[in-house]
Residue, then its C-alpha position, 0 to 999 in steps of 0.5 A: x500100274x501107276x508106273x504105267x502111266x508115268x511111263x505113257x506120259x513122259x512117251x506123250x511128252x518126249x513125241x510131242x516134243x519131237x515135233x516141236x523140236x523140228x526146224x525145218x530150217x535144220x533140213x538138209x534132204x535125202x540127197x544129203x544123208x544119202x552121201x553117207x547112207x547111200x554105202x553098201x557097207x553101211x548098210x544102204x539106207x537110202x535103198x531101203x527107204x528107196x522101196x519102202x512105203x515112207x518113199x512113196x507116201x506123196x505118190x499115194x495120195x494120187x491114188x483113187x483110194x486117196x482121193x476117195x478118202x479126201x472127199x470124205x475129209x472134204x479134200x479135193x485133191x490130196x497131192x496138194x492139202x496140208x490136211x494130209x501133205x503134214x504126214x505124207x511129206x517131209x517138206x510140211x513138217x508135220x504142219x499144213x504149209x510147206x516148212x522147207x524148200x530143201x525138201x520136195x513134197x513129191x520126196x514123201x517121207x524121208x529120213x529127217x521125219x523119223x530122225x529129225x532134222x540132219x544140219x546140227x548132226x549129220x557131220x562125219x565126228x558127230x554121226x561117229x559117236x551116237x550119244x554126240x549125234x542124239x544131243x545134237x538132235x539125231x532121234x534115235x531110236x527113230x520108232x518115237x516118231x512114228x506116233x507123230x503120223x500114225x495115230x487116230x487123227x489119220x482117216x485110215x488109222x485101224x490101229x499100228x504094231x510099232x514094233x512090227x511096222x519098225x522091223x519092216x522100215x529097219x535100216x541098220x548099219x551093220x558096222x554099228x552094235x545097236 
Protein backbone atom coordinates (compact mmCIF):
# COMPACT_ATOMS: atom_id res chain seq x y z
CA UNK A 1 0.00 0.00 0.00
CA UNK A 2 2.55 2.33 0.64
CA UNK A 3 4.18 1.79 -2.58
CA UNK A 4 0.66 2.79 -3.79
CA UNK A 5 0.87 5.93 -2.65
CA UNK A 6 4.54 6.88 -4.15
CA UNK A 7 3.21 5.80 -7.02
CA UNK A 8 -0.12 8.06 -6.87
CA UNK A 9 2.17 11.03 -5.86
CA UNK A 10 5.24 10.81 -8.27
CA UNK A 11 1.46 10.56 -11.02
CA UNK A 12 0.05 13.93 -9.25
CA UNK A 13 3.75 15.47 -9.80
CA UNK A 14 4.67 14.20 -13.31
CA UNK A 15 0.66 15.63 -14.40
CA UNK A 16 1.34 18.71 -12.97
CA UNK A 17 4.40 19.03 -14.19
CA UNK A 18 3.23 18.65 -17.63
CA UNK A 19 1.22 21.53 -17.34
CA UNK A 20 3.68 23.53 -16.18
CA UNK A 21 6.13 22.60 -18.78
CA UNK A 22 3.76 23.74 -21.58
CA UNK A 23 4.95 26.86 -23.59
CA UNK A 24 2.59 28.00 -25.69
CA UNK A 25 5.29 29.95 -27.55
CA UNK A 26 6.75 26.09 -28.42
CA UNK A 27 2.97 25.52 -30.25
CA UNK A 28 3.31 24.78 -33.61
CA UNK A 29 -0.73 23.50 -34.65
CA UNK A 30 -2.46 20.46 -36.05
CA UNK A 31 -1.49 21.78 -39.57
CA UNK A 32 2.04 21.60 -38.69
CA UNK A 33 2.03 17.80 -37.42
CA UNK A 34 -0.39 16.97 -40.03
CA UNK A 35 2.76 17.40 -42.57
CA UNK A 36 3.98 14.11 -40.93
CA UNK A 37 1.04 12.70 -39.27
CA UNK A 38 -1.41 13.19 -42.08
CA UNK A 39 0.15 9.61 -43.97
CA UNK A 40 -1.70 6.62 -44.44
CA UNK A 41 1.24 4.67 -43.78
CA UNK A 42 2.02 6.13 -40.66
CA UNK A 43 -1.07 5.76 -39.50
CA UNK A 44 -3.27 8.90 -40.54
CA UNK A 45 -3.49 10.73 -36.92
CA UNK A 46 -4.83 13.59 -37.92
CA UNK A 47 -8.00 11.57 -39.48
CA UNK A 48 -8.39 10.13 -36.30
CA UNK A 49 -8.27 12.99 -34.30
CA UNK A 50 -10.49 14.45 -37.39
CA UNK A 51 -13.51 12.53 -36.10
CA UNK A 52 -12.75 12.12 -32.71
CA UNK A 53 -14.25 13.86 -29.84
CA UNK A 54 -10.80 16.22 -29.06
CA UNK A 55 -11.92 17.81 -32.51
CA UNK A 56 -14.84 19.14 -31.57
CA UNK A 57 -14.47 19.81 -28.14
CA UNK A 58 -14.80 23.89 -29.15
CA UNK A 59 -17.96 23.09 -31.19
CA UNK A 60 -19.64 21.57 -28.40
CA UNK A 61 -19.80 24.19 -26.08
CA UNK A 62 -22.11 25.96 -28.71
CA UNK A 63 -24.29 23.07 -27.88
CA UNK A 64 -27.67 23.73 -25.83
CA UNK A 65 -26.56 21.10 -23.12
CA UNK A 66 -23.19 23.52 -22.99
CA UNK A 67 -24.84 26.31 -22.38
CA UNK A 68 -27.25 24.82 -19.98
CA UNK A 69 -24.09 23.65 -17.89
CA UNK A 70 -22.38 27.43 -18.18
CA UNK A 71 -25.45 29.31 -16.59
CA UNK A 72 -24.87 26.57 -13.90
CA UNK A 73 -21.27 27.99 -13.67
CA UNK A 74 -22.48 31.47 -14.22
CA UNK A 75 -21.03 31.21 -17.94
CA UNK A 76 -23.01 33.04 -20.39
CA UNK A 77 -21.60 31.99 -23.48
CA UNK A 78 -19.18 28.86 -23.31
CA UNK A 79 -17.61 29.26 -26.90
CA UNK A 80 -16.09 32.35 -25.23
CA UNK A 81 -15.00 31.57 -21.15
CA UNK A 82 -11.85 30.63 -20.16
CA UNK A 83 -13.60 28.92 -17.48
CA UNK A 84 -14.07 26.08 -20.12
CA UNK A 85 -12.14 27.35 -23.42
CA UNK A 86 -8.83 25.93 -20.63
CA UNK A 87 -9.89 22.46 -21.54
CA UNK A 88 -11.89 22.66 -24.58
CA UNK A 89 -8.97 24.41 -26.64
CA UNK A 90 -5.73 23.91 -27.17
CA UNK A 91 -5.05 27.63 -27.84
CA UNK A 92 -5.83 28.38 -23.77
CA UNK A 93 -3.16 26.11 -22.56
CA UNK A 94 -4.85 24.88 -19.86
CA UNK A 95 -5.30 28.48 -18.60
CA UNK A 96 -8.18 31.04 -18.84
CA UNK A 97 -6.73 33.46 -21.96
CA UNK A 98 -5.71 32.41 -24.89
CA UNK A 99 -1.78 31.52 -24.66
CA UNK A 100 -1.03 31.20 -28.27
CA UNK A 101 -2.20 32.61 -31.78
CA UNK A 102 -0.86 29.85 -33.59
CA UNK A 103 -3.69 27.81 -32.28
CA UNK A 104 -7.54 28.79 -33.05
CA UNK A 105 -9.79 28.21 -30.11
CA UNK A 106 -12.39 26.76 -32.84
CA UNK A 107 -9.30 23.73 -33.49
CA UNK A 108 -10.85 22.34 -29.98
CA UNK A 109 -8.24 19.99 -28.55
CA UNK A 110 -5.45 19.24 -30.90
CA UNK A 111 -2.26 17.04 -30.47
CA UNK A 112 0.00 19.37 -28.51
CA UNK A 113 -2.44 19.24 -25.38
CA UNK A 114 -1.84 15.55 -24.83
CA UNK A 115 1.71 15.67 -26.66
CA UNK A 116 2.78 18.89 -25.77
CA UNK A 117 3.98 21.37 -27.40
CA UNK A 118 5.69 20.23 -31.00
CA UNK A 119 8.66 23.25 -31.81
CA UNK A 120 11.62 21.50 -29.95
CA UNK A 121 10.67 17.73 -31.22
CA UNK A 122 8.64 17.85 -34.14
CA UNK A 123 11.89 17.55 -36.44
CA UNK A 124 12.03 14.48 -38.77
CA UNK A 125 15.84 13.22 -36.71
CA UNK A 126 14.22 13.99 -33.69
CA UNK A 127 10.50 12.35 -33.98
CA UNK A 128 12.74 9.06 -35.34
CA UNK A 129 14.14 8.25 -32.22
CA UNK A 130 11.46 8.28 -29.46
CA UNK A 131 13.40 8.69 -26.27
CA UNK A 132 15.24 11.79 -28.25
CA UNK A 133 11.64 13.28 -28.98
CA UNK A 134 10.61 12.54 -25.14
CA UNK A 135 13.78 14.49 -23.83
CA UNK A 136 12.73 17.08 -25.98
CA UNK A 137 9.31 17.54 -24.72
CA UNK A 138 7.25 14.98 -26.64
CA UNK A 139 4.84 13.32 -23.71
CA UNK A 140 4.45 10.16 -24.44
CA UNK A 141 2.77 8.12 -23.70
CA UNK A 142 0.23 10.99 -23.94
CA UNK A 143 -2.73 8.99 -21.53
CA UNK A 144 -0.65 11.27 -18.62
CA UNK A 145 -2.49 14.26 -20.16
CA UNK A 146 -5.61 13.21 -19.84
CA UNK A 147 -6.12 14.02 -15.85
CA UNK A 148 -4.91 17.79 -17.08
CA UNK A 149 -8.89 18.14 -18.18
CA UNK A 150 -10.60 14.98 -17.01
CA UNK A 151 -10.78 15.50 -13.60
CA UNK A 152 -13.16 16.75 -10.77
CA UNK A 153 -13.00 20.25 -11.62
CA UNK A 154 -15.00 19.61 -15.06
CA UNK A 155 -19.09 20.10 -14.28
CA UNK A 156 -19.55 17.14 -15.92
CA UNK A 157 -16.99 15.01 -14.58
CA UNK A 158 -18.95 11.37 -13.55
CA UNK A 159 -15.68 9.67 -13.35
CA UNK A 160 -13.33 8.74 -16.63
CA UNK A 161 -11.60 4.90 -17.37
CA UNK A 162 -8.42 6.32 -18.96
CA UNK A 163 -7.61 3.11 -20.27
CA UNK A 164 -10.98 2.60 -21.88
CA UNK A 165 -11.20 6.29 -23.21
CA UNK A 166 -7.24 6.09 -24.55
CA UNK A 167 -8.21 3.17 -26.70
CA UNK A 168 -10.99 4.98 -28.07
CA UNK A 169 -8.43 8.25 -29.29
CA UNK A 170 -5.68 5.67 -30.10
CA UNK A 171 -3.69 6.68 -33.07
CA UNK A 172 -0.68 4.56 -33.45
CA UNK A 173 1.89 4.48 -36.31
CA UNK A 174 1.94 1.03 -37.39
CA UNK A 175 5.45 1.18 -38.40
CA UNK A 176 6.60 1.98 -34.84
CA UNK A 177 6.61 -0.99 -32.13
CA UNK A 178 4.88 0.48 -29.26
Amino acid sequence: MKNFWKLMMGLIFVTAGLAADRDASNYVGVKTCGICHKKEDSGNQVAVWEKSKHSQAFTVLGTPAAKETGKKLGVDDPQKSGKCLKCHSTAYNFTEAVATEKIKPEDGVVCESCHGPGKKFMAKSTMEDRQKAIAAGLVYPADLSCTLCHNEQSPTWNGFNKDEMFKKIAHPDPKVKH
